[in-house]
C-alpha positions in Angstrom: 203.9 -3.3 -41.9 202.1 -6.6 -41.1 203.9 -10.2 -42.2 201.0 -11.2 -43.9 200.9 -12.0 -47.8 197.8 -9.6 -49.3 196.9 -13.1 -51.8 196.6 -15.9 -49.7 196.7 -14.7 -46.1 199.6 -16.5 -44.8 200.9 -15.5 -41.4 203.9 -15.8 -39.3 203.6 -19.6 -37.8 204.8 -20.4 -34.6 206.6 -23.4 -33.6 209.6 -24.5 -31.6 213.2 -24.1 -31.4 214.6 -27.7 -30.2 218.9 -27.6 -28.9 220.5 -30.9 -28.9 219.6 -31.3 -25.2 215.8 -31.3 -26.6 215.3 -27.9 -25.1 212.7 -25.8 -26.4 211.8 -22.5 -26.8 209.3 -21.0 -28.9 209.9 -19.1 -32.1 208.1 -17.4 -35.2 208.3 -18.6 -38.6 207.8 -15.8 -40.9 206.5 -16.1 -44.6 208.8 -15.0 -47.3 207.6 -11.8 -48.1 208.6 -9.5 -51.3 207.0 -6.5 -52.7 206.2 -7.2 -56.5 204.5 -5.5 -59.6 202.1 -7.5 -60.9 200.0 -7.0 -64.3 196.4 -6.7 -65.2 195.8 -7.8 -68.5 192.3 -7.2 -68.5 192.9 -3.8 -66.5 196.4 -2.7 -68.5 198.0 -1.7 -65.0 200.3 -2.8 -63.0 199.3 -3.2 -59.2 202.0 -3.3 -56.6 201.5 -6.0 -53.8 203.7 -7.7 -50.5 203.0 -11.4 -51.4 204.7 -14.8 -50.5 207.3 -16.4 -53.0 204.9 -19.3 -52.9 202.1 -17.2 -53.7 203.9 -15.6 -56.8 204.8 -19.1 -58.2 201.0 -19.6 -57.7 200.4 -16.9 -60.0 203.0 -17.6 -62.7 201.7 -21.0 -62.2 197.8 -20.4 -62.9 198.8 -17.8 -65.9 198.5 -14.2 -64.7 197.0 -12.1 -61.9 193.8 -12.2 -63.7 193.2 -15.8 -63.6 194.7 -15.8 -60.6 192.1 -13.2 -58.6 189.2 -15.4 -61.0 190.0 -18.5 -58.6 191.0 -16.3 -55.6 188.8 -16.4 -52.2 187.5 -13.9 -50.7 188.7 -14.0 -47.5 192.2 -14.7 -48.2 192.8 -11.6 -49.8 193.8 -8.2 -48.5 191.2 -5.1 -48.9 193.6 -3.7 -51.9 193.4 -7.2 -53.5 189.9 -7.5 -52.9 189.5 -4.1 -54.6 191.6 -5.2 -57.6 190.0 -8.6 -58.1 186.6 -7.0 -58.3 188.0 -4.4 -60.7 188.9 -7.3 -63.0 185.8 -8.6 -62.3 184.1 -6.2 -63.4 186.3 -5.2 -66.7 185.7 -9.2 -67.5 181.7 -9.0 -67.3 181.6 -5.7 -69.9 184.5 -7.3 -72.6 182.0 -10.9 -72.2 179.1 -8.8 -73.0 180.6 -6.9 -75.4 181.7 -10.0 -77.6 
């Protein structure tokens, strides 16, 4: 399973470990990864994703995974998120034009 967050791309960073003698050897610093269910109001599913705490405060923070994937790039997101966001896409364009 690969250390990247499927929402905003982050990766393992690398960087150095430094003893009190200033030696160094090199490390990994890995992103905080958790598998959550998120919700599609637009969709009414759930979606299950492997995404960084600081991405799911992202979320909470811009109001749902809808507006979330609305503002989302492209080529941050994972091929499942990419599917989902045009999915919501998609359901958004047909309720606009329905209303």
């Amino acid at each position: 399973m690969s250390r990247v967050c499927e929402l905003t791309g982050k990766g393992p960073m690398s960087g150095n470990n430094v003893s009190h003698a200033k030696n160094r050897t090199r490390r990994r610093f890995l992103p905080n990864l958790n598998d959550v269910t998120l919700q599609s109001e637009s969709l009414g599913r759930s979606f299950k994703f492997r995404i960084s705490a600081a991405a799911l405060r992202t979320v909470d923070h811009r109001g749902g995974l809808d507006k979330f994937m609305a503002k989302a790039k492209d080529t941050e997101l994972s091929g499942n998120a990419l599917k989902v966001k045009k999915a919501i896409a998609k359901s958004s364009a047909t309720a606009d034009a329905l209303s």
